[in-house]
Structure formats: structure tokens, C-alpha cells
N, C-alpha and C positions, 0 to 999 in steps of 0.2 A: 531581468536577471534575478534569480532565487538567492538572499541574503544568507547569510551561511551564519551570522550571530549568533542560532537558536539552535547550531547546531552543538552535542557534548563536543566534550575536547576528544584530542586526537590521544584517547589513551586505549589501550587493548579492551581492557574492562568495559568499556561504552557500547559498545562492538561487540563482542563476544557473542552474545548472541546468537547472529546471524549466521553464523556457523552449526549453527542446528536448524535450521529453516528449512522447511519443505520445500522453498521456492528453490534452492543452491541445486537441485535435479532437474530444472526447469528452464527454458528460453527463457531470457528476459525479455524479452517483446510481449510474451504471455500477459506480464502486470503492467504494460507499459504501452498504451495506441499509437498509431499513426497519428499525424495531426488529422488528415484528411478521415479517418473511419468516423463513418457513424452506423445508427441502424443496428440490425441482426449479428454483422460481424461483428461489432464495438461488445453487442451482446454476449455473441457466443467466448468470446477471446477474455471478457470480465469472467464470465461464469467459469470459464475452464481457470482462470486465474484460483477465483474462489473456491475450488476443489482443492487448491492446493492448502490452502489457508485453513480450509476447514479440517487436514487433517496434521495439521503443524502446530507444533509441544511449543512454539514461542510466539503462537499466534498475538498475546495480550502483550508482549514486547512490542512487538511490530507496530502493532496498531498506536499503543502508547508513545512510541517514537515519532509514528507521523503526525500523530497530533500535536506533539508537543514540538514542533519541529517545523507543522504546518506543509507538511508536505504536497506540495500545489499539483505531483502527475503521481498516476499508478493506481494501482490496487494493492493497500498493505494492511496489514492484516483483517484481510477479508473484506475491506470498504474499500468502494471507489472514490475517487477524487469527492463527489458531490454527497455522498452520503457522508463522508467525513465531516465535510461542508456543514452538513445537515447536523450531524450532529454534534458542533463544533455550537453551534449556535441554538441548540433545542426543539430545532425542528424536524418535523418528522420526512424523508427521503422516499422519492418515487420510485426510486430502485438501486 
């Protein structure tokens, strides 16, 4: 179970954000896999995620959110779970 301490408080302001997101046009399953995907689909489903990322005015919100946040599933702002990972920790990410 994902600890929710790290997460802001429940004020508007914290949040806000998200309301300008390119993802809000989008399925969420787009930033978000199956357990079972792996492979080419896991592929294509990131990549089409990062389309969205790449053309969204709160991309550096997002991403600063999951990191500070630690957010353990998705693709938010533009990184996946493990590149986050990666760069959470100074290493460099496979993809």
C-alpha cells in the first residue's frame, strides 16, 4: 500500500495544476499499465503516454510532484516509473 504522508495537503492550491494537463484529454490507462503488460505494448502505451507529456504547459509540475511524492505506477511528467527511479537516484535509465 502506497503511504500517502508525502502526499501536499488537500488544499485547491496543491492541485491546481492538473487542470491544465494534457493528460485531462486523455484515457487513463494511457499513463497507467496492466500488471500483466510487458514488451512492445508496455512500449507503445508509454510512448503514446509521452506524447502527451511532451506537449503539456505543466509538464515540470507533474514530474516534480511524482518525484517528491514518489510516485511508485505511471508515466508523469514524461518519465516512467523506472526512469523516475533512475533518476531519483543519479542513475542513468534504459528507457
Amino acid at each position: 500500500m502506497a503511504s500517502i504522508a508525502r502526499l501536499p495537503m488537500p488544499l485547491m492550491e496543491a492541485y491546481e495544476w492538473q487542470y491544465e494537463g494534457a493528460c485531462r484529454e486523455a484515457d487513463p490507462e494511457t499513463f497507467f499499465s496492466p500488471e500483466s503488460e510487458r514488451g512492445p505494448r508496455r512500449h507503445a502505451r508509454e510512448h503514446l503516454a509521452k506524447t502527451y507529456c511532451a506537449r503539456c504547459s505543466v509538464r515540470d509540475q507533474c514530474l516534480q510532484h511524482a518525484l517528491k511524492v514518489k510516485e511508485p505506477y505511471g508515466v508523469w511528467g514524461g518519465l516512467t516509473t523506472g526512469e523516475r527511479a533512475a533518476l531519483a537516484t543519479g542513475e542513468r535509465s534504459a528507457g
